[in-house]
N, C-alpha and C positions, 0 to 999 in steps of 0.2 A: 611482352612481359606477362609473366603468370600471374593471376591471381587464385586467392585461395577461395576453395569451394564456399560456395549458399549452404550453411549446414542444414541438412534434410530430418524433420521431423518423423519419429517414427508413428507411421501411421496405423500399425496395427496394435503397436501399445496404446495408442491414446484410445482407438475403437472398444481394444478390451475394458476400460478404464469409465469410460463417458456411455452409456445410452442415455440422448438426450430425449424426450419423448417430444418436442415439438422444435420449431428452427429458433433455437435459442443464441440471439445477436444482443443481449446484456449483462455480459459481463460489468460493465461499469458500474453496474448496481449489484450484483453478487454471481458466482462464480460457481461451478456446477461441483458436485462434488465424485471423486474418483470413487472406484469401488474398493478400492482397496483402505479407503479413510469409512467409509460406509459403515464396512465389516468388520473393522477393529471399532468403533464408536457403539455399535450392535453390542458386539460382543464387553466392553468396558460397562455399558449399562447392564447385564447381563450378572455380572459377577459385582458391581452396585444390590443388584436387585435382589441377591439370593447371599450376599451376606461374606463374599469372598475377599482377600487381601486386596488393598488398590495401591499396595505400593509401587508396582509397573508403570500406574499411572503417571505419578509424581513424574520416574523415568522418563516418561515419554514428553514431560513437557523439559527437559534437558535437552534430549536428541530435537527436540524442536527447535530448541535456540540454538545450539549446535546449528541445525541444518541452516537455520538463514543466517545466522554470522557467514558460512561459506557461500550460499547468493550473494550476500551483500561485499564479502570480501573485507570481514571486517574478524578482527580477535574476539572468540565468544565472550573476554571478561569486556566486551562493551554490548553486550546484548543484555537486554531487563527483558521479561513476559508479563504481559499485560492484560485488560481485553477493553481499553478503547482509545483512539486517538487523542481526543479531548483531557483522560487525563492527566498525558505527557505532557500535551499545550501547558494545561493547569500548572504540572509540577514548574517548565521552562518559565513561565509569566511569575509565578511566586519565587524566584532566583532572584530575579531580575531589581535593579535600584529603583528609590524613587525618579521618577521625571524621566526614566529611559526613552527613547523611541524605538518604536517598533516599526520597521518598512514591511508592507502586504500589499499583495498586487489586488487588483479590483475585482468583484466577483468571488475572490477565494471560498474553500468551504468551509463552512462555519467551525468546525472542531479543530481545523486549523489555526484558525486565529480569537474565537470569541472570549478563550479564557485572557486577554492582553485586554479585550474591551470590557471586562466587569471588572478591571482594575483600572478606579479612575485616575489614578495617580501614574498614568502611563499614557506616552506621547505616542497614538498611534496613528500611520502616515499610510494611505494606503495610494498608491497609483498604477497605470497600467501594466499589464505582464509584461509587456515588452520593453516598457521604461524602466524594469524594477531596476536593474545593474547599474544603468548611469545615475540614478535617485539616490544612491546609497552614498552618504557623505560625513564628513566628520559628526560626534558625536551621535549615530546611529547606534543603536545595540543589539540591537539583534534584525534579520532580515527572515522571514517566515512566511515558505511558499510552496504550494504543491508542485511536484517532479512533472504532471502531466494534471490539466487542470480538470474535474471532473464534470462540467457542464460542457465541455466542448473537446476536449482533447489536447487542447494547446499546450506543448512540452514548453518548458522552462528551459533558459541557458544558463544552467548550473553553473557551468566552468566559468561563465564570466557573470556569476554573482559570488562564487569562491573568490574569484580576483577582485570583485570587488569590494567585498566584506573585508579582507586582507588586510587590504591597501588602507582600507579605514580603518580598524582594528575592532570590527563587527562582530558577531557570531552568527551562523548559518543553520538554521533550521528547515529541512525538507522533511514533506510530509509525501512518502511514496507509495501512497495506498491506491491510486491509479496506476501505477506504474510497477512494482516488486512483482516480478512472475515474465514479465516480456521486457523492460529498460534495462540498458546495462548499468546496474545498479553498484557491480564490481569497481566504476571507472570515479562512481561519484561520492559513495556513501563513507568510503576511508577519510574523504576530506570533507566531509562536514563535519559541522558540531553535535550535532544531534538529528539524528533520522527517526520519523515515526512509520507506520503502515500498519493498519488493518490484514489480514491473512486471506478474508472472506471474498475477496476479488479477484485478482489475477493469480494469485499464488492456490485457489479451488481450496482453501482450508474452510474450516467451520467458521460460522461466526463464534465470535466469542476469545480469539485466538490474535493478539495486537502484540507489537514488536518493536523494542525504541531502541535506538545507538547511543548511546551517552557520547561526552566528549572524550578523546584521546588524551588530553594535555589534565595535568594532575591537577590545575587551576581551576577549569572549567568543572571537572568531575567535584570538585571539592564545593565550587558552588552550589550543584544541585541538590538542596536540604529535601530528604523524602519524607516530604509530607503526610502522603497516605500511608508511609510502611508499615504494616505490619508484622506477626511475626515469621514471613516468608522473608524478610529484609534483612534477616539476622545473617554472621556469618555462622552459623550453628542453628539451622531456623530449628529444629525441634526442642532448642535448648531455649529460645525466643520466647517459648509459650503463652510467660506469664507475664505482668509486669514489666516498664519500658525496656525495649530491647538494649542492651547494654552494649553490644557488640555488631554494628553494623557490615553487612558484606560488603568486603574487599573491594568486591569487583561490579558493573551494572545491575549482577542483582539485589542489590539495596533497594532500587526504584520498580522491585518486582511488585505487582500484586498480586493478592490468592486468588490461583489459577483454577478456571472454568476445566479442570480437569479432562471430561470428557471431549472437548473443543480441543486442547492439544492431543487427544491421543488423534484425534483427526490429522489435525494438524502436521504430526510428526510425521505421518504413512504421506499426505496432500506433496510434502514437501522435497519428501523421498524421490516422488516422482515428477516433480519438476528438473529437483535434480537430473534425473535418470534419462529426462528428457531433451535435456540441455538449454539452458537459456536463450541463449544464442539460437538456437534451430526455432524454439518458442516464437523468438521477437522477428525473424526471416516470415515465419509462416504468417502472422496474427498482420505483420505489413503489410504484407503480398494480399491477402484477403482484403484491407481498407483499402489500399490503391487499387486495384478489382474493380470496388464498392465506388470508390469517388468516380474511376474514368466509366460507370454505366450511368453516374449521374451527369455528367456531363455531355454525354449523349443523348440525356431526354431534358438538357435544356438547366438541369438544377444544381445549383451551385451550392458547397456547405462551405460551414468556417474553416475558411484556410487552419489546419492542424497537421504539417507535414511531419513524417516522425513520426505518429498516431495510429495507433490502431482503433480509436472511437473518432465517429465521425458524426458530425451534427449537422442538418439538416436546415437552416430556416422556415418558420413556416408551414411546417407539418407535421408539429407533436400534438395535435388533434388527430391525427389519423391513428395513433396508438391503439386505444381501443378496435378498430375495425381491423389492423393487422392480427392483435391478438385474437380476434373471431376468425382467422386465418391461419390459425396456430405459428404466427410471428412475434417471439416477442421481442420487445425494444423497448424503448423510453421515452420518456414526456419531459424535456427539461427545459423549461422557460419558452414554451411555444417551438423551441425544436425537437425533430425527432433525434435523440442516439442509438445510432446504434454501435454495438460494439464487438471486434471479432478476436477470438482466442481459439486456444491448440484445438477444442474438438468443433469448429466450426470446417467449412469447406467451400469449394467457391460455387457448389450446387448451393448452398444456404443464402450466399448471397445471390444469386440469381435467382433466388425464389421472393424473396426482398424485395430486389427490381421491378419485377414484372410486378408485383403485388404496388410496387407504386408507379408504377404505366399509368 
């Protein structure tokens, strides 16, 4: 029986793209940036500084959301432009009834869930990742969980917290700021309720650059009051300007906020070539690299948290050695006593074998 090709990363786009100046294995904490987001963010402060039209700009944060509605696999009128995780949580928690419960898996990262704990009038349950599916039971309202967890890598089984939120009559909140740039994000994000992600990770965009899915269903979407909007929230924002907006947009971007400009023109060039790159060939290579990474570690004896699926890989036991890598021009992370590290498109399997040996 045929199977269809390992799609192949192109290797000389990403070289043109990336000079990393040291063996950079953290992504999980940000995300290198392409030359082509470089020289358009140059060139936008540029014409900032000397007094020129920034209407381009505005443009470019369109083509942005544009570009990850198609990552995500999702209709651009459910994409908002943001710039941070936390205040989607924020807007999702102020929706929500008195006495709801909120399911969270253990460890989650904070901007995931903390706006649900400064509302005391909200039932929040948290238990372990692997348990979250079966946990989920009548009278739950919402379930709120990272796609890939950020202290260790551990992917979430979306499909059977979909089915289980379902079955209860839940909503689904994934946060895929570990994961948008390398997860098949196409397979997941149409059926959730709302997706959040950060851009400044896997997806190589600027910080500054965050991306939320509203719901699909007119119910869901009618619940979420926008809190912060401003006059970007209008369906006419320049008509917005003054005095309450009277006219809310149609569409996700009601929940927009006023956009760090510069960060999406990043963003829109970052995203072009993810695109261009293809998902798929991304998420083949960045595994191939962790599973590399795990079977050398298993050969000198060290064992990391099972995270199969994962392209970050944690380490027990020797996120103290961070510093001394980085005196070795490695960098990587310190996340609760383990090391992460993490591997994406312009890494290579020389990078992790310089790693290795660096922890012989």
């Amino acid at each position: 029986m045929e199977t269809s090709a390992v799609p192949q990363l192109d290797a000389g786009l990403v070289r043109a793209e990336y000079t990393p100046a040291t063996t950079y294995l953290n992504t999980a904490s940000s995300g290198l940036l392409p030359a082509r987001a470089t020289a358009a963010m140059r060139d936008a402060i540029t014409v900032m500084a000397e007094g020129g039209s920034i209407d381009d700009l505005f443009t470019d944060v369109e083509d942005a959301r544009a570009a990850f509605a198609r990552l995500a696999g999702v209709p651009v009128e459910r994409v908002a432009t943001g710039n941070s995780v936390a205040v989607y949580t924020g807007l999702i928690a102020a929706s929500l009834p008195d006495g709801a419960e909120v399911l969270t898996a253990e460890g989650e990262f904070s901007s995931t869930i903390n706006p649900f704990h400064v509302r005391p009038d909200l039932k929040v349950r948290t238990v372990p990742l692997e348990a979250l599916a079966e946990s989920v039971r009548p009278g739950t309202a919402l379930v709120a969980v990272s796609a890939a967890q950020s202290a260790d890598g551990r992917v979430a089984d979306v499909r059977a917290l979909r089915e289980a939120t379902r079955a209860h009559g839940a909503r689904l909140y994934v946060d895929a700021s570990q994961a948008a740039g390398w997860y098949p994000l196409t397979e997941h994000a149409p059926h959730a309720d709302y997706v959040t992600s950060v851009a400044f990770k896997w997806l190589t965009c600027p910080r500054g650059a965050t991306f939320f899915i509203g719901p699909a269903d007119p119910e869901g979407f009618a619940a979420l009051r926008p809190v912060f909007g401003g006059w970007v929230a209008g369906e006419r924002p320049w008509d917005s300007c003054y005095g309450p907006v009277t006219e809310l947009a149609f569409s996700a971007r009601r929940f927009d906020e006023t956009p760090g400009l510069v960060s999406y023109t990043g963003a829109r060039r970052s995203l072009e070539l993810i695109e261009e790159l293809g998902p798929d060939a991304v998420c083949a290579h960045d595994l191939a690299l962790a599973e590399h990474f795990r079977a050398g570690l298993a050969e000198r004896g060290l064992a990391p948290i099972p995270a199969p699926g994962s392209p970050i890989v944690s380490v027990p036991g020797l996120g103290a050695r961070q510093p001394e890598l980085r005196t070795k021009g490695i960098e990587v992370s310190n996340r609760a006593g383990n090391l992460r590290a993490s591997f994406h498109l312009y890494n290579t399997r020389d990078d992790v074998d310089r790693l290795l040996h660096a922890l012989a």
